[in-house]
PyMOL Python script that loads the backbone (N, CA, C, O; Angstrom):
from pymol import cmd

cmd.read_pdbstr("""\
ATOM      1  N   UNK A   1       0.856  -1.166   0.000  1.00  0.00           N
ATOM      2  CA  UNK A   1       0.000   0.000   0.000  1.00  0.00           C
ATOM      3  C   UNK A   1       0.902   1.230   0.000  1.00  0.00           C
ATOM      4  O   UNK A   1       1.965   1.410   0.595  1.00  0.00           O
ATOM      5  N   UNK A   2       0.255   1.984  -0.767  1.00  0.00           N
ATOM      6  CA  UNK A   2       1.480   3.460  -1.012  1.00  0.00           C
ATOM      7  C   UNK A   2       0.668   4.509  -0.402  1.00  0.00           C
ATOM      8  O   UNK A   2      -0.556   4.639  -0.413  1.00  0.00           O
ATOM      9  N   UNK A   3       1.702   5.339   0.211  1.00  0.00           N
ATOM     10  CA  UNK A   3       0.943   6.561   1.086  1.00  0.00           C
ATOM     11  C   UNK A   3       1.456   7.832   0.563  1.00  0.00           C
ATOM     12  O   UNK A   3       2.300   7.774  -0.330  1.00  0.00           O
ATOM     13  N   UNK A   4       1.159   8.692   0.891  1.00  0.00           N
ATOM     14  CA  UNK A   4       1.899   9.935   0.559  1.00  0.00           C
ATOM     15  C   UNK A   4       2.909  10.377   0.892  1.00  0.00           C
ATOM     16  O   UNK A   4       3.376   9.720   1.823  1.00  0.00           O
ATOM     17  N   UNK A   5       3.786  11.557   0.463  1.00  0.00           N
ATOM     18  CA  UNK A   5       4.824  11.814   1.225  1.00  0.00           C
ATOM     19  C   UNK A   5       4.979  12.520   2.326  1.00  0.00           C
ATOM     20  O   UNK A   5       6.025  13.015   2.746  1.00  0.00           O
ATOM     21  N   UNK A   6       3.208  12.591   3.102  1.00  0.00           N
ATOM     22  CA  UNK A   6       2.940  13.534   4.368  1.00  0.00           C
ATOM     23  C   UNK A   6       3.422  12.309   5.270  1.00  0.00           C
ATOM     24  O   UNK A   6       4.050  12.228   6.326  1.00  0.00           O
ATOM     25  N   UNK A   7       2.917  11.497   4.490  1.00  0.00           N
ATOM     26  CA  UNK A   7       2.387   9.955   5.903  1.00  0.00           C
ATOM     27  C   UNK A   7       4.420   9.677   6.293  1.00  0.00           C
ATOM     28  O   UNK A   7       5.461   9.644   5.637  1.00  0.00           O
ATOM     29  N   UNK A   8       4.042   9.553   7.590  1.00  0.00           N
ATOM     30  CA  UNK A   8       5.594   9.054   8.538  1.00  0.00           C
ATOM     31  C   UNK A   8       4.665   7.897   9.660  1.00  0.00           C
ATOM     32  O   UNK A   8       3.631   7.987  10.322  1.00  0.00           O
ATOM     33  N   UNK A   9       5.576   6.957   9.445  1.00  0.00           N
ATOM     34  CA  UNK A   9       5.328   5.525  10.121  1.00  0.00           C
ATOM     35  C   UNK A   9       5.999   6.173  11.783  1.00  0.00           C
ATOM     36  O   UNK A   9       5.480   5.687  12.788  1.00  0.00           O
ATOM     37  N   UNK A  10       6.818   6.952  11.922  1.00  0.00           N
ATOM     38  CA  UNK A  10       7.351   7.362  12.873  1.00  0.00           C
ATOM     39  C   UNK A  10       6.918   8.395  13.929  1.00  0.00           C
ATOM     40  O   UNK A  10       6.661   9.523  13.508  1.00  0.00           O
ATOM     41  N   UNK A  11       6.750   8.038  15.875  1.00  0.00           N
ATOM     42  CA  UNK A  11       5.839   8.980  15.980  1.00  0.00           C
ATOM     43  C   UNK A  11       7.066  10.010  16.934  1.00  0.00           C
ATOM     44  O   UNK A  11       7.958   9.366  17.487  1.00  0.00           O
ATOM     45  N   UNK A  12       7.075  10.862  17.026  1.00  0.00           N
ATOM     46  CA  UNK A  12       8.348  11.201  18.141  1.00  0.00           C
ATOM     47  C   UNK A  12       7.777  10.859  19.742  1.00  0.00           C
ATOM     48  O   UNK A  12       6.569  10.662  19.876  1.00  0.00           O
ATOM     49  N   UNK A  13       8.528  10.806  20.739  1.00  0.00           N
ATOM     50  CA  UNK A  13       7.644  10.818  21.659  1.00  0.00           C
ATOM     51  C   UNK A  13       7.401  12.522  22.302  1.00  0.00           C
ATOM     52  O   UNK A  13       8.321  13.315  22.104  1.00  0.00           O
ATOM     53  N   UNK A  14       6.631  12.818  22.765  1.00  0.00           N
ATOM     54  CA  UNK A  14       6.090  13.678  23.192  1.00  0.00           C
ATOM     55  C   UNK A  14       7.033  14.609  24.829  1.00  0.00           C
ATOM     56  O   UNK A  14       7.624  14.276  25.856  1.00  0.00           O
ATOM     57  N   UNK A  15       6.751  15.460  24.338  1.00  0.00           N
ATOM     58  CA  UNK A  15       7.948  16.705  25.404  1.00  0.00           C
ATOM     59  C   UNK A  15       6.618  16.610  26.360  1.00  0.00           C
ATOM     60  O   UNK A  15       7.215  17.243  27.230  1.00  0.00           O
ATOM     61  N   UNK A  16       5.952  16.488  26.672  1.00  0.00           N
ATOM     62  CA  UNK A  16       4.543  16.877  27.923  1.00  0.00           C
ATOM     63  C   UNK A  16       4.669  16.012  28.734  1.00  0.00           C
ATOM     64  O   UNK A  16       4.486  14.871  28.309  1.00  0.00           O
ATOM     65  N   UNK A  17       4.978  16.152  30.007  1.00  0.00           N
ATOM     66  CA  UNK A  17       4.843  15.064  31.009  1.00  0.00           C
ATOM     67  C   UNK A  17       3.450  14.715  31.208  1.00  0.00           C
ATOM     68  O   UNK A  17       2.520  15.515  31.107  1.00  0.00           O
ATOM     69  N   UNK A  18       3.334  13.350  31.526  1.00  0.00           N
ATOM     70  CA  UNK A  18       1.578  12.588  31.426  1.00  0.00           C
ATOM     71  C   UNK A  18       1.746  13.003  32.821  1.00  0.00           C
ATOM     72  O   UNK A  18       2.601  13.086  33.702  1.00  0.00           O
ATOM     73  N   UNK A  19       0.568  13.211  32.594  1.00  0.00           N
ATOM     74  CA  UNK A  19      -0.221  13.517  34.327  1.00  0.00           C
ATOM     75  C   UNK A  19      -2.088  13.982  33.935  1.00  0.00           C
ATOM     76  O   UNK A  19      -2.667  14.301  32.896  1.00  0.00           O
ATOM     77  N   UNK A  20      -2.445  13.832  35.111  1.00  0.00           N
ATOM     78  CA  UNK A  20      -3.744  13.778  34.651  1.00  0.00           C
ATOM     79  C   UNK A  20      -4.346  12.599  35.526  1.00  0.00           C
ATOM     80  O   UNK A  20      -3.596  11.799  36.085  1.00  0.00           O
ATOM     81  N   UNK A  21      -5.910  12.512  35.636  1.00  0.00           N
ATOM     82  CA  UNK A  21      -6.370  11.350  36.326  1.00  0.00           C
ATOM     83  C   UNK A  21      -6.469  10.329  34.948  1.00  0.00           C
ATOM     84  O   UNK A  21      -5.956   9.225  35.133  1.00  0.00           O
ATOM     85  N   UNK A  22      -6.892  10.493  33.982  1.00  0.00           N
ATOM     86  CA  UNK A  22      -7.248   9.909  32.908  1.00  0.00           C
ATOM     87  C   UNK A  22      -6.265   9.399  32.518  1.00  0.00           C
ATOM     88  O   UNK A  22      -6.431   8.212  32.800  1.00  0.00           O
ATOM     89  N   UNK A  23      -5.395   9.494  32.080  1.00  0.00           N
ATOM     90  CA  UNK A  23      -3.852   9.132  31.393  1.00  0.00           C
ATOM     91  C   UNK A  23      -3.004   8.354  33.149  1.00  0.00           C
ATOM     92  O   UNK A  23      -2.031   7.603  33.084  1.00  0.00           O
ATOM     93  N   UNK A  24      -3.427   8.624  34.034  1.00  0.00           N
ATOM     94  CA  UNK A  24      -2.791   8.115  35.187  1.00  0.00           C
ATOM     95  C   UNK A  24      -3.009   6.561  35.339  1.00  0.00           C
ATOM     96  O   UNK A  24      -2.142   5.710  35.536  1.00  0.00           O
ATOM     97  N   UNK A  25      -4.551   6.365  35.184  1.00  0.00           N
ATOM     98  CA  UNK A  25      -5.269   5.017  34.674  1.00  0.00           C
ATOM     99  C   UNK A  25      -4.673   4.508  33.877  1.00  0.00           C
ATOM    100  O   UNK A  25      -4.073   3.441  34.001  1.00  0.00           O
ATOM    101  N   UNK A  26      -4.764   5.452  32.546  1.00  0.00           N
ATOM    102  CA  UNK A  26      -4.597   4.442  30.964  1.00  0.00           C
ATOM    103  C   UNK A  26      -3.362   4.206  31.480  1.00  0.00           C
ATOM    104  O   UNK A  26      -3.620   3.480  32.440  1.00  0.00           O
ATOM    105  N   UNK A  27      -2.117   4.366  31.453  1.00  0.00           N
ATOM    106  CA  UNK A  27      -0.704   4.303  31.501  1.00  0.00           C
ATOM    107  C   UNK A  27      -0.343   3.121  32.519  1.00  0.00           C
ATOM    108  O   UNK A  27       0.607   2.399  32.215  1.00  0.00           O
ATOM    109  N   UNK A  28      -1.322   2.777  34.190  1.00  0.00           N
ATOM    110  CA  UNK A  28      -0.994   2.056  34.892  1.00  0.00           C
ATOM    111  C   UNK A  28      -2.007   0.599  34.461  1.00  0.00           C
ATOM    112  O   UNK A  28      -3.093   0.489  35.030  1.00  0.00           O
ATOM    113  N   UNK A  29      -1.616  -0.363  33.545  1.00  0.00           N
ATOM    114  CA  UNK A  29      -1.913  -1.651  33.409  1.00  0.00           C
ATOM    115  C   UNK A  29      -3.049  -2.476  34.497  1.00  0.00           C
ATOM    116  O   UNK A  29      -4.104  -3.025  34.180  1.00  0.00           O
ATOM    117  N   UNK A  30      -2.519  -2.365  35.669  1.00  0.00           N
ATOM    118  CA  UNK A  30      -3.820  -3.316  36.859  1.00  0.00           C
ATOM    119  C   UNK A  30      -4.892  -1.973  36.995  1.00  0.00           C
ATOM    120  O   UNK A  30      -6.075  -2.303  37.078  1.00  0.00           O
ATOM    121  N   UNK A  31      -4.648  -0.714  37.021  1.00  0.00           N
ATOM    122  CA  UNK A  31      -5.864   0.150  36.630  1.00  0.00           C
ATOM    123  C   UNK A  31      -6.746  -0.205  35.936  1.00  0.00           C
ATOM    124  O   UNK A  31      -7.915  -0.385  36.275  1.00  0.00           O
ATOM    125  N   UNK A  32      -6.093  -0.394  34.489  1.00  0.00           N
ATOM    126  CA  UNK A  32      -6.548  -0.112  33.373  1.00  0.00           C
ATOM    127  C   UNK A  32      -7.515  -1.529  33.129  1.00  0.00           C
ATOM    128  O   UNK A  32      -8.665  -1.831  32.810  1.00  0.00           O
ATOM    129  N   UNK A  33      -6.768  -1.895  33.348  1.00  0.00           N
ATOM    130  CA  UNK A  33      -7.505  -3.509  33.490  1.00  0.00           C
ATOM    131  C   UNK A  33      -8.867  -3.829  34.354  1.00  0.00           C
ATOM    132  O   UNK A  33      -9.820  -4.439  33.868  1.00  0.00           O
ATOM    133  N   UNK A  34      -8.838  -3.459  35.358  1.00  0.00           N
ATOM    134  CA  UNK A  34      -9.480  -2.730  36.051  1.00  0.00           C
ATOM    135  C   UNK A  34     -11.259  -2.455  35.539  1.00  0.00           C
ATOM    136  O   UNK A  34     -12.298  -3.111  35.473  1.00  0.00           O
ATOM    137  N   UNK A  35     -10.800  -1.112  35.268  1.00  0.00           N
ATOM    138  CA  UNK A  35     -11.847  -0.162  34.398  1.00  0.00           C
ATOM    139  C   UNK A  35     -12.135  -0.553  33.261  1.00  0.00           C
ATOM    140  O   UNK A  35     -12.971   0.124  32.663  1.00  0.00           O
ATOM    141  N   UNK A  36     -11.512  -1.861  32.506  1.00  0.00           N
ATOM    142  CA  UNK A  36     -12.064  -2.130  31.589  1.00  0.00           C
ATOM    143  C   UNK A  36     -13.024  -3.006  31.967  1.00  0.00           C
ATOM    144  O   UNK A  36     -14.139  -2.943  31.450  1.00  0.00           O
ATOM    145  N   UNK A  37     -12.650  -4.161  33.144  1.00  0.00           N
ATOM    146  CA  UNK A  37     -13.302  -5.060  33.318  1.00  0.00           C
ATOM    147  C   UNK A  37     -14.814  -4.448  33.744  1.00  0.00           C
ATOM    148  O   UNK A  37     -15.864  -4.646  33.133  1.00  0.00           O
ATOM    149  N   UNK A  38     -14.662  -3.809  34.719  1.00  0.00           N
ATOM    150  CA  UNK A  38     -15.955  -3.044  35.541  1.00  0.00           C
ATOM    151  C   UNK A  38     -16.612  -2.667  34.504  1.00  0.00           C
ATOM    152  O   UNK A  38     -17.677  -3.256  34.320  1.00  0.00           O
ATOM    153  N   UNK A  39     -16.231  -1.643  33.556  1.00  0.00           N
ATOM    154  CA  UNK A  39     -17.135  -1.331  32.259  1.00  0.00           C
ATOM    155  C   UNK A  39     -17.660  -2.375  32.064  1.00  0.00           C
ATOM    156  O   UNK A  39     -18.746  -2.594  32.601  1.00  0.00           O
ATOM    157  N   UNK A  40     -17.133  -3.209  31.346  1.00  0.00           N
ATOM    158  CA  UNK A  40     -17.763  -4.297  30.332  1.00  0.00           C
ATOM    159  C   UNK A  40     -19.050  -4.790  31.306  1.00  0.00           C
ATOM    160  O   UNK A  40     -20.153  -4.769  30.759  1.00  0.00           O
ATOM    161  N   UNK A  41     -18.993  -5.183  32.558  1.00  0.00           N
ATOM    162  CA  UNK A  41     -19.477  -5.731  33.275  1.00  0.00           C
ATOM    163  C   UNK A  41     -20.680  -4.943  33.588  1.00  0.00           C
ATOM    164  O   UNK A  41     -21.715  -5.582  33.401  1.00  0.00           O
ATOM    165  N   UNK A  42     -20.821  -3.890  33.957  1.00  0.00           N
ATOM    166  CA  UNK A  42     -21.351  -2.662  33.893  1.00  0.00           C
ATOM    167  C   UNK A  42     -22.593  -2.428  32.451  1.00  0.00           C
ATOM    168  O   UNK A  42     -23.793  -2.159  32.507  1.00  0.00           O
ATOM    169  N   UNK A  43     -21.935  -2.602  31.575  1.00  0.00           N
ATOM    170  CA  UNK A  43     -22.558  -2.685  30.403  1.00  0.00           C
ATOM    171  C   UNK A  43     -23.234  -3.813  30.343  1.00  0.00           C
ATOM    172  O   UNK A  43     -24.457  -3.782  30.208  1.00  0.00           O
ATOM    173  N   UNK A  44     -22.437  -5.175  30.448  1.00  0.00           N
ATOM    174  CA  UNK A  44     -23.120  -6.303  30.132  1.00  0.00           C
ATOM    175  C   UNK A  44     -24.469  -6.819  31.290  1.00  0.00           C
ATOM    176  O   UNK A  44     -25.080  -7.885  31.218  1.00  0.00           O
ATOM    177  N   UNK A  45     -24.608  -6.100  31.965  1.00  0.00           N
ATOM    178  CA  UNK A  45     -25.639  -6.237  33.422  1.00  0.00           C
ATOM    179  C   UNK A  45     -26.782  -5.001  32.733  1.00  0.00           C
ATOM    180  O   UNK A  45     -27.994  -5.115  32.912  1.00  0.00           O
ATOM    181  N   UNK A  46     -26.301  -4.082  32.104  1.00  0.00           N
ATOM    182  CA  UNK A  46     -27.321  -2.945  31.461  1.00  0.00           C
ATOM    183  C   UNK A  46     -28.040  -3.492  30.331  1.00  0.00           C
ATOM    184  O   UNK A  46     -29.212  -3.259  30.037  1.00  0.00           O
ATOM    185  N   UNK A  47     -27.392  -4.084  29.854  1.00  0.00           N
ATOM    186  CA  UNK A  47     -27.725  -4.644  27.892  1.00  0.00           C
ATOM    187  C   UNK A  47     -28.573  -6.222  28.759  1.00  0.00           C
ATOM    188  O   UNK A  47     -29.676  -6.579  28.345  1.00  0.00           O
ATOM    189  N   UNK A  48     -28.170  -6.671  29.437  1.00  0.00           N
ATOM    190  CA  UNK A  48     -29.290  -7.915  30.176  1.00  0.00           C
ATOM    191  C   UNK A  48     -30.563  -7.183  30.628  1.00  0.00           C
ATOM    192  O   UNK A  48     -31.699  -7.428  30.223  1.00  0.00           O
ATOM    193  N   UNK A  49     -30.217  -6.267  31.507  1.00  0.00           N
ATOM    194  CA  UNK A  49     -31.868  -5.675  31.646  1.00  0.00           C
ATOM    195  C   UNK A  49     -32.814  -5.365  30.779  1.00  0.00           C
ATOM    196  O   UNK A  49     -33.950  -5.827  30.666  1.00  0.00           O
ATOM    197  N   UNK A  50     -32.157  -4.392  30.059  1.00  0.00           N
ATOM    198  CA  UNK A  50     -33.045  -4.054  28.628  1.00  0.00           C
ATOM    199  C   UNK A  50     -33.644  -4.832  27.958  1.00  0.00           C
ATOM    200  O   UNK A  50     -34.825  -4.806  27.611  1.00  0.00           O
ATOM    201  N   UNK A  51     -32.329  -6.046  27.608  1.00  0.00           N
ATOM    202  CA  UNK A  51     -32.943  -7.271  27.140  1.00  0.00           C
ATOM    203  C   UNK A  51     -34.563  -7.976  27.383  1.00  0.00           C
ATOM    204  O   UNK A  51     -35.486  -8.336  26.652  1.00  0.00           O
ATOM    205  N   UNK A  52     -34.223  -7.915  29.165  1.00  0.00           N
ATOM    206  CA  UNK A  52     -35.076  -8.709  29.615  1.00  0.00           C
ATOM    207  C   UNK A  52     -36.266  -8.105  30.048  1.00  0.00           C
ATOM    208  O   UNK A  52     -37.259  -8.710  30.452  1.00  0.00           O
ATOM    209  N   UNK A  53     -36.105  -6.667  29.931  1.00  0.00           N
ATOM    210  CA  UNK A  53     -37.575  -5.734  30.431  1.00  0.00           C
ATOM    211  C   UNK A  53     -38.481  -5.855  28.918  1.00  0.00           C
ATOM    212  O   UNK A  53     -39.706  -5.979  28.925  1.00  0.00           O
ATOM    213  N   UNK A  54     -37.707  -5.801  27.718  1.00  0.00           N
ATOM    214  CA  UNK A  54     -38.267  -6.482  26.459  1.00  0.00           C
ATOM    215  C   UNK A  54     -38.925  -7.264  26.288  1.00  0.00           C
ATOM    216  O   UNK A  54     -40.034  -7.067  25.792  1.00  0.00           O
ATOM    217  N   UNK A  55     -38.390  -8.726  26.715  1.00  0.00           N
ATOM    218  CA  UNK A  55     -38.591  -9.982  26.753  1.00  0.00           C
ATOM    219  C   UNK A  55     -40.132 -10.132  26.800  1.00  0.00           C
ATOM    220  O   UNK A  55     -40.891 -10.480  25.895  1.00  0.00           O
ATOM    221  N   UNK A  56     -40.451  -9.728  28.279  1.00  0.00           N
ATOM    222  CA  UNK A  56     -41.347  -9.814  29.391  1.00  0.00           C
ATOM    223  C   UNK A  56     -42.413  -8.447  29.710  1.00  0.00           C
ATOM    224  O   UNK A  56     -42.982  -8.031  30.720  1.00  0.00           O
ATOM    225  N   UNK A  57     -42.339  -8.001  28.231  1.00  0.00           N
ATOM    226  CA  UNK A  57     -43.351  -6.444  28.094  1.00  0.00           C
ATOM    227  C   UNK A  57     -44.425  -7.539  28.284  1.00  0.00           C
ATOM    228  O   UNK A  57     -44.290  -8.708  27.921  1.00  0.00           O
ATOM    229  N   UNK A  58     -45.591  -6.974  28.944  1.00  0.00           N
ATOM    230  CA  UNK A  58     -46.965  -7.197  28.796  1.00  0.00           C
ATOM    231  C   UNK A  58     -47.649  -7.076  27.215  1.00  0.00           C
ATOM    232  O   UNK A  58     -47.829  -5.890  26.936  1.00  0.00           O
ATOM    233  N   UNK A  59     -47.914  -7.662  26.529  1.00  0.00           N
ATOM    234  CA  UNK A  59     -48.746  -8.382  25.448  1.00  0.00           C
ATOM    235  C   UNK A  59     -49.862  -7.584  25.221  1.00  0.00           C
ATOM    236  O   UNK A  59     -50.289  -7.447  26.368  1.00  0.00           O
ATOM    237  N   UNK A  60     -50.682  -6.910  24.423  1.00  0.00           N
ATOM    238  CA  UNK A  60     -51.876  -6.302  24.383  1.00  0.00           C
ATOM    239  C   UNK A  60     -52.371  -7.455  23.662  1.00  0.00           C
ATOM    240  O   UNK A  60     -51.571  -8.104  22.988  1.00  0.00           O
ATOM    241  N   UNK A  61     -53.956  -7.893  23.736  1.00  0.00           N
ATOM    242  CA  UNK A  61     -54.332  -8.762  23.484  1.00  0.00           C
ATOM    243  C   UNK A  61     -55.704  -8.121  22.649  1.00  0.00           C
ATOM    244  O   UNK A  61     -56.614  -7.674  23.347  1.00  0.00           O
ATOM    245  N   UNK A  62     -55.856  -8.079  20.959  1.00  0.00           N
ATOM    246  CA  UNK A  62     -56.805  -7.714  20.201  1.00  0.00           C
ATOM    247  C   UNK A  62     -57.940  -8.079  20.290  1.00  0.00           C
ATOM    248  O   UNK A  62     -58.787  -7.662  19.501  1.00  0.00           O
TER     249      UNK A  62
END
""", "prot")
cmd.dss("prot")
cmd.show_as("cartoon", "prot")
cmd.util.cbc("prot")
cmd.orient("prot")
């Protein structure tokens, strides 16, 4: 695949020291791991309810 002569495969690293709550997470691994798991879990307990308040709507009967 051919790119242009803007495109660089190369990134420099960055003069800004990370700091931050957000980047404090992403950067520390058992955090991050963490907050992913809880999300998913989080989500997957939300997307079951919905599911199941669906499921189990009351029926109108013609």
């Amino acid at each position: 695949m051919m790119f242009g002569p803007s495109f660089s495969m190369k990134t420099e690293p960055s003069s800004k020291p990370k700091s931050g709550f957000f980047s404090n997470i992403y950067n520390d691994p058992y955090k991050w791991s963490l907050v992913k798991s809880v999300t998913m879990f989080a989500s997957g307990v939300f997307g079951f309810l919905i599911i199941y308040e669906a499921m189990n709507a009351p029926v109108e009967t013609l």
